[in-house]
GUFI-168067 format. One record per residue: residue in three letters; x, y, z of N, C-alpha, C in turn. Coordinates in steps of 0.001 Angstrom, whole numbers, plus 500000, padded with zeros to 6 digits. Example, Ala and Ser with C-alpha at 12.3 -4.5 7.8 and 13.67 -1.06 7.14 Angstrom:
<recs>
ALA513190494310507800512300495500507800513200496700507800;SER512850497750507080513670498940507140512900500030507870;
</recs>
This chain:
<recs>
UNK510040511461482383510089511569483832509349510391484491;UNK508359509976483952507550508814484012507572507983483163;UNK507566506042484057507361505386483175506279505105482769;UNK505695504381481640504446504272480862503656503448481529;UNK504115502644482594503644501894483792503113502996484985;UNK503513503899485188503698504703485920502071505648485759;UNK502413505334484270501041506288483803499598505932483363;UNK500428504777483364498993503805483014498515503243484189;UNK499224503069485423498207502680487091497807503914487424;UNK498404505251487023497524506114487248496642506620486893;UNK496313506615485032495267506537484300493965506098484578;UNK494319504070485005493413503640484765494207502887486007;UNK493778503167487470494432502853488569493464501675488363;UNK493977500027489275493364499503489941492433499125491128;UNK491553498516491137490887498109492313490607499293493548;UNK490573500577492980489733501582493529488759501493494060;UNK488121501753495447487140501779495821487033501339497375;UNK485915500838498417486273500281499500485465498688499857;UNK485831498686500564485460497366500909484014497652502013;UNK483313497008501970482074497653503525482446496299504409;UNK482802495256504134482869494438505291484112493948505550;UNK485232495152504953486286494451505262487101494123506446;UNK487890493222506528488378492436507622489453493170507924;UNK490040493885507432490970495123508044491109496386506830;UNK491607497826507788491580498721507058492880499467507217;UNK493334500080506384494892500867506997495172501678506477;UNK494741503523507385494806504459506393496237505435506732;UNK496590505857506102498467506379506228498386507772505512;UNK499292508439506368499447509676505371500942510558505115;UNK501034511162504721501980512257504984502006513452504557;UNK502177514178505553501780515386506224502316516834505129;UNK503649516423505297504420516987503861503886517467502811;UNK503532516557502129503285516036500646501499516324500261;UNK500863515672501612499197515662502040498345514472501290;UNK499434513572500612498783512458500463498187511661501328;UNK497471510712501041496496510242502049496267508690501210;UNK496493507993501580496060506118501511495133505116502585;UNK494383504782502012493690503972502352493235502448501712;UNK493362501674502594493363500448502033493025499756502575;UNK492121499034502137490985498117502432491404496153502100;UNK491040495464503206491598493986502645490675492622502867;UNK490567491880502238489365491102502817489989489782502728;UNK489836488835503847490977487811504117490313486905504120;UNK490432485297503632489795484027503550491091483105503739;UNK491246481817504702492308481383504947493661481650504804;UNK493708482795505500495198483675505254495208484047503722;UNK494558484199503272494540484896501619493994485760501724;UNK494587487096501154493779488361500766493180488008499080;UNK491835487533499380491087487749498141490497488995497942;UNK490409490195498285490279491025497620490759492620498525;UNK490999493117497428491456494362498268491512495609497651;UNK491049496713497808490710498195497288491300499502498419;UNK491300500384497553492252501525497971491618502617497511;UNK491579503742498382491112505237498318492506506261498321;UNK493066507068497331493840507864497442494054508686497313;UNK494155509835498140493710511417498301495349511992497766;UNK496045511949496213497375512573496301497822512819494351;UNK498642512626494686499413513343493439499346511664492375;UNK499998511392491208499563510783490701500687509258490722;UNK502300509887491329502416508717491641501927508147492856;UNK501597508526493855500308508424494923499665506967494321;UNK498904507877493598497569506365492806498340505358492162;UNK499313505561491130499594504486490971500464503740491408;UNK501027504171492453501852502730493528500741502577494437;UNK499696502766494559498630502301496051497862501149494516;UNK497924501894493612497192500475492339497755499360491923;UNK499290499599491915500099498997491610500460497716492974;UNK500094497982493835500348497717495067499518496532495592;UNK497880496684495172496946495853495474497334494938494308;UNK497181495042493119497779493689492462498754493196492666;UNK499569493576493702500703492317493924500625492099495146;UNK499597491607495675498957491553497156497821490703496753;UNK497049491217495770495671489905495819495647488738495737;UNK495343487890496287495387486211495741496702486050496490;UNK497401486434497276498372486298497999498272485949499873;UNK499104485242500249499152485161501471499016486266502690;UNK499146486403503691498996487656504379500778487705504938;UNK501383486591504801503030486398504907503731486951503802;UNK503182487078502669503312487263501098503353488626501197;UNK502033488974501316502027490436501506502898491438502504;UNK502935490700503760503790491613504894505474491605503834;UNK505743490816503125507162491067502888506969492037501323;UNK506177492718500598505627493750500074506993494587500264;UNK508173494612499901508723496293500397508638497357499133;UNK508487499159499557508508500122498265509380499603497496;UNK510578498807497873511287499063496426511115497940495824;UNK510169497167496420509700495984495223508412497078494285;UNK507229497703494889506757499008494461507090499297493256;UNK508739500269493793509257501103492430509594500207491380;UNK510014498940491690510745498231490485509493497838489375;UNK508485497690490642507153496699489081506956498538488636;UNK507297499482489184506274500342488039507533501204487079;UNK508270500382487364509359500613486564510538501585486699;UNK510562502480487777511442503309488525510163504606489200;UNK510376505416489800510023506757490168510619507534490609;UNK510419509130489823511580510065490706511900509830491943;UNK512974510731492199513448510244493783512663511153494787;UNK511956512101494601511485513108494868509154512308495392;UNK509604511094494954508184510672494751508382509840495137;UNK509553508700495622509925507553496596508668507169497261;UNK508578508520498490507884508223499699506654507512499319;UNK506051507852498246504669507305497599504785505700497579;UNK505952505250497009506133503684497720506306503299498769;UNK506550504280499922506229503950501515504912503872502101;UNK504590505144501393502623504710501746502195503870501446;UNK502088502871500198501398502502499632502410500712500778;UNK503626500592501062503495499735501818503280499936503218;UNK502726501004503453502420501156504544501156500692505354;UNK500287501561503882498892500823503985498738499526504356;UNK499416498624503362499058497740503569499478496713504521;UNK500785497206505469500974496682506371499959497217507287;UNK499432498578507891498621498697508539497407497991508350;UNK497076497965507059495616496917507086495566495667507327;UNK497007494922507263497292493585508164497377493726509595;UNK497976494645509989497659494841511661496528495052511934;UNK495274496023511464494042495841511914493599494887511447;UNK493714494362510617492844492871510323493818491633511985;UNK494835491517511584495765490897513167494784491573514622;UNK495085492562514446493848493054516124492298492482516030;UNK491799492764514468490252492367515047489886491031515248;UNK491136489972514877491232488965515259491656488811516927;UNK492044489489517432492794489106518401493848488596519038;UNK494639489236517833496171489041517303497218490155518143;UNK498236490151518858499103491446519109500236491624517726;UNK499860492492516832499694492847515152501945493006515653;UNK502403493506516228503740493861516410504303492855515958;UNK504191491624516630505809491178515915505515490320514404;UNK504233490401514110503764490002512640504182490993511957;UNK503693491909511734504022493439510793505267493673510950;UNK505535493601512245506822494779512439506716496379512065;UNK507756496395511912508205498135511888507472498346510468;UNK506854499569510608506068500127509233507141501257509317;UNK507800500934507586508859502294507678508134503159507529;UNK509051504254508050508846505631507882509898506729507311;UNK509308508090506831510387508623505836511041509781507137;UNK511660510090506861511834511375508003512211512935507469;UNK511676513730507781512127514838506688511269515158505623;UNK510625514293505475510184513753504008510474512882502489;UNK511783512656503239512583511792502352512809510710503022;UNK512725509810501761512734508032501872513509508073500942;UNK513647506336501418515013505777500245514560504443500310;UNK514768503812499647514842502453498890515861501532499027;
</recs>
C-alpha cells in the first residue's frame, strides 16, 4: 500500500523541528482529515538555506511535509514556489488516492511560508505565490 520511500520519510522524517528566527512561517490544515503542517523557512539571497516542519497527522502527513523540505533546501524561493503535490507524490514514489491531499498540505505550507516570508518583507505575497490549491470535499487530485 506504501512505498518504501513512503516509509522511510516517515520513519525517519526529515528536518523536523522549528526554526526561532525564521524569516517566514506557514501553517495549513485540514479540517477533514485534522492534519496540521507547519513549516518553517529561513532565506539568504533568495535561497532557502534551511527549513523545518512540525506535523500534527497520519503518516503520509510526515512524510510528504519531510519529503518536501528536501526538495526545497538549497533552492531558490522561484524554485520552491513551482514545488507542485504531484511533483510530492512522484519523489515518494506514488500515494493512495485517499492520502493525495497530504501532498497539498505539504505544498501548501510551503507556499504559505513564502508569502509570510514575501509580507515580512514588504512584499504583496499574491501575485508571487499565487493560488495555494485547495482540495474541496476533501478530495484532491494531481
Amino acid at each position: 500500500m506504501y512505498t518504501e520511500k513512503v516509509m522511510d520519510h516517515f520513519a525517519n522524517p526529515r528536518n523536523v523541528g522549528e526554526i526561532a528566527d525564521a524569516d517566514g512561517i506557514g501553517e495549513v490544515g485540514n479540517a477533514k482529515c485534522g492534519d496540521i503542517m507547519k513549516m518553517y523557512i529561513k532565506v539568504k539571497d533568495d535561497v532557502i538555506t534551511d527549513v523545518k516542519f512540525k506535523t500534527y497527522g497520519c503518516g503520509s502527513a510526515i512524510a510528504t511535509s519531510s519529503i518536501a523540505t528536501e526538495m526545497i533546501k538549497g533552492h531558490t524561493i522561484k524554485e520552491a514556489l513551482e514545488l507542485s503535490n504531484k511533483a510530492v507524490v512522484e519523489a515518494l514514489g506514488g500515494l493512495p488516492a485517499h492520502k493525495i491531499h497530504c501532498s497539498v498540505l505539504a505544498e501548501q505550507s510551503i507556499k504559505a511560508a513564502i508569502a509570510d516570508y514575501y509580507t515580512r518583507q514588504g512584499i504583496d505575497p499574491e501575485p508571487i505565490v499565487g493560488k495555494i490549491p485547495e482540495c474541496e470535499g476533501g478530495h484532491c487530485h494531481i
